[in-house]
C-alpha positions as CSV (number, residue, x, y, z in Angstrom):
1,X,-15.7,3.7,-14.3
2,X,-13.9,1.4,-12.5
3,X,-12.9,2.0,-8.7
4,X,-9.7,2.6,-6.5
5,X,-9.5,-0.9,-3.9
6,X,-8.0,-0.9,-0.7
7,X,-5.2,-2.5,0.1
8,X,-6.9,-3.1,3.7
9,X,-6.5,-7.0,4.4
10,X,-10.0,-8.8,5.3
11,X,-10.6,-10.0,8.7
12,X,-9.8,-13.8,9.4
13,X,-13.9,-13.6,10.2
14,X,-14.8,-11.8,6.7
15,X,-16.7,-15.4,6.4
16,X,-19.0,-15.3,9.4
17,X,-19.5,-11.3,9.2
18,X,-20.5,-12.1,5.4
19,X,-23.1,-15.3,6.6
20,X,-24.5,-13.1,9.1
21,X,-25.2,-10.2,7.5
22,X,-27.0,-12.4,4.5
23,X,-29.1,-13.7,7.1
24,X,-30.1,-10.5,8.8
25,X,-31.3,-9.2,5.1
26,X,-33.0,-12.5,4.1
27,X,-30.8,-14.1,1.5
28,X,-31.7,-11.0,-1.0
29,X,-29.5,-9.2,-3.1
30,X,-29.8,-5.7,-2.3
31,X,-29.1,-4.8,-6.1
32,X,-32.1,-6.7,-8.3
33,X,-34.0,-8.5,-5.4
34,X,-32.8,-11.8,-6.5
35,X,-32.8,-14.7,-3.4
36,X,-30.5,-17.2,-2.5
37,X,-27.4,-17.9,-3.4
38,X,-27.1,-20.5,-5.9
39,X,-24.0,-21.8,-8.3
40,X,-24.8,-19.5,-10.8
41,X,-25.4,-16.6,-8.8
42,X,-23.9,-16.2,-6.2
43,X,-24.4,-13.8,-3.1
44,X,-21.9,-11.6,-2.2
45,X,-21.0,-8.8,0.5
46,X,-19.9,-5.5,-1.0
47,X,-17.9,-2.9,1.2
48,X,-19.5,0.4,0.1
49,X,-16.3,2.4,1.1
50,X,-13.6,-0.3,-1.0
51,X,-11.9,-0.9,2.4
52,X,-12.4,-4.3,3.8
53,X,-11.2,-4.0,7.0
54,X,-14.4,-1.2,7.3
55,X,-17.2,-4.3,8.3
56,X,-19.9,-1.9,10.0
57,X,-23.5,-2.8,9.0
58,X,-23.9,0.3,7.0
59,X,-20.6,0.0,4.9
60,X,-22.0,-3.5,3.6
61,X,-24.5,-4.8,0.8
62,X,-25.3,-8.0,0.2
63,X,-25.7,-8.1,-3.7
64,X,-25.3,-11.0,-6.0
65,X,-22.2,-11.2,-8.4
66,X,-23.8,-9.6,-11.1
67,X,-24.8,-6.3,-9.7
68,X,-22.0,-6.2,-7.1
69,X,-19.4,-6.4,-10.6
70,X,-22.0,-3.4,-12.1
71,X,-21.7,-1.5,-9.1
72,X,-17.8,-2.1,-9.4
73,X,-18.2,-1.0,-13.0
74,X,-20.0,2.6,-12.1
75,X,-23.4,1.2,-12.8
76,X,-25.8,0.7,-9.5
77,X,-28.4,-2.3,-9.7
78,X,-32.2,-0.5,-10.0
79,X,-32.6,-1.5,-6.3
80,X,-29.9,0.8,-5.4
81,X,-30.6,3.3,-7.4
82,X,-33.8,3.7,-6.4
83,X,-32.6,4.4,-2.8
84,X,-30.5,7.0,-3.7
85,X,-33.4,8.5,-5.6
86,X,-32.8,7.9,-8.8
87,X,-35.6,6.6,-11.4
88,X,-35.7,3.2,-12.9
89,X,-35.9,3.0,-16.7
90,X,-39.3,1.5,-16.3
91,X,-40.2,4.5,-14.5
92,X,-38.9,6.9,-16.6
93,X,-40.7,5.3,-19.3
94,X,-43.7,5.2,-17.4
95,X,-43.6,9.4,-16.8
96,X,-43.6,9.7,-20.9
């Protein structure tokens, strides 16, 4: 399931909001737990809402590009879907 994007234009600071907000959550993507960002994965910043002009702490996750283009695609990263309560395969699994 693919989602509806704002037309909102970024802010000419969408780079420094972005760098800042990696910092304040350690380099992590929110979405597997991988850290750093690195040429072949890079770390991201995804606007929960689809609106980029919408840059408040809570509207933003800091995810890699592979699970921010799952999230994208309808299918939260087992980090994420863990906080919104939802069991990991591993876990399910594990209940059997």
């Amino acid at each position: 399931m693919l989602r509806r994007f704002s037309s909102a234009p970024y802010p000419t600071d969408s780079d420094s909001i972005a760098t800042r907000l990696k910092e304040k959550r350690g380099w992590d993507c929110e979405g597997c737990g991988h850290h750093g960002s690195t040429p072949r994965r890079v770390l991201t910043v995804h606007h929960v809402d689809y609106d980029p002009s919408n840059n408040h702490e809570g509207n933003l996750l800091v995810l890699c590009q592979k699970c921010h283009l799952a999230l994208q695609q309808g299918n939260p990263p087992h980090l994420i879907r863990q906080r919104q309560g939802q069991l990991s395969l591993e876990e399910v699994n594990h209940e059997s």
